[in-house]
N, C-alpha and C positions, 0 to 999 in steps of 0.2 A: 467442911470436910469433903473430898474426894472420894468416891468410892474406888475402891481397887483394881474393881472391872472395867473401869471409865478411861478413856486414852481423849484426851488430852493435844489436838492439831495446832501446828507449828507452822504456818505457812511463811518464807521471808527468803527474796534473791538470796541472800548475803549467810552465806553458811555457816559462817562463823557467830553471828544471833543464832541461829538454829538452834545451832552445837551448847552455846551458852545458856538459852532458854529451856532446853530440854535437861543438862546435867543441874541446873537451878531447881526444875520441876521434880526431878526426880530426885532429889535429896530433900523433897518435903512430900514424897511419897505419892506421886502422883505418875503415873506413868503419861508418855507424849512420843506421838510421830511427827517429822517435820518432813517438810516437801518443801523444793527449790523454787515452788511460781506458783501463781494461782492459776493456768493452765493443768499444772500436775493436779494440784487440789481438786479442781472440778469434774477432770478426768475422772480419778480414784472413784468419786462421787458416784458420778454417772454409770463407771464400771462394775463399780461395787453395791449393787443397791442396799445391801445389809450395812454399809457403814457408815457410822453418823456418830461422829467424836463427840465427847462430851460442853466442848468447847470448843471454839477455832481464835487463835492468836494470831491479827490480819496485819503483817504491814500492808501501807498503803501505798509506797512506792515501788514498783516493781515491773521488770517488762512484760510485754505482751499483757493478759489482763490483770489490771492495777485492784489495789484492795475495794475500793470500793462498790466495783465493777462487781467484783466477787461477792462481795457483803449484799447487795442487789440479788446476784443470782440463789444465796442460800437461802435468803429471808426467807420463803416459804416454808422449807424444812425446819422452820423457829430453833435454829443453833444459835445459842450465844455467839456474841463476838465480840473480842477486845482484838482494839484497834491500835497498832503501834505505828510509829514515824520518827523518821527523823529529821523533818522537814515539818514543823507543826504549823499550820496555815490554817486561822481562824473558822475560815467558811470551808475548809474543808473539815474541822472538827466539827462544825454546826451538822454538815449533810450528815456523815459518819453517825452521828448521836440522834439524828432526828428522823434516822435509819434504824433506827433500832440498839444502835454496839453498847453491850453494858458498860463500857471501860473506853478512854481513849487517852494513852501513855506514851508520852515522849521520851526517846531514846537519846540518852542512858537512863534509865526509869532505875529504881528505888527494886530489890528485890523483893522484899515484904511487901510492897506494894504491888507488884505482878501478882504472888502468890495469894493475895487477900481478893485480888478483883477475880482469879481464876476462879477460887473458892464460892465466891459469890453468885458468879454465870453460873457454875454447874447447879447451885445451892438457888436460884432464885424459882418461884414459881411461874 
């Protein structure tokens, strides 16, 4: 379970996942902000030092800085990460996983299944 205070980041070019991944989250009662790059994401970060979602949901193709990049630069802040693509390339699932991301979900993923691994990040020790 999600806690109700926990927000839930959305990072992915492609708006239309966003859109899709956040009305999915939030109809299993989990609130989520989404952001168009992981540029924006890191910004926010950076600018907001009080903000630290409870999760972050990484594509990994994306311009300017790509998920992985990003999943590198958060590891210290120990945020979950589930990693999505649509492009699933082996060694790049090995790095992604051997990075730390609890979850690595190819697109069109399974809903239940987003929503079990989200649960799980926020949920794991």
């Amino acid at each position: 379970m999600v806690n109700s205070n926990q927000i839930v980041a959305i990072v992915d070019d492609d708006e239309s996942v966003c859109r899709a991944i956040k009305r999915l989250l939030r109809a299993s009662g989990i609130e989520a902000e989404t952001f168009s790059s992981g540029d924006e994401f890191l910004n926010t970060l950076s600018a907001i030092p009080s903000y630290r979602p409870a999760c972050v949901i990484l594509d990994i193709q994306m311009p300017g800085t790509g998920g992985l990049e990003v999943q590198r630069q958060i590891a210290p802040m120990g945020l979950p990460v589930i990693m999505i693509t649509a492009y699933d390339e082996f060694s790049v699932r090995q790095t992604a996983l051997a990075s730390g991301a609890a979850a690595y979900l190819r697109k069109p993923f399974n809903a239940a299944i987003l929503i079990k691994a989200v649960e799980m990040a926020v949920n794991r020790p």
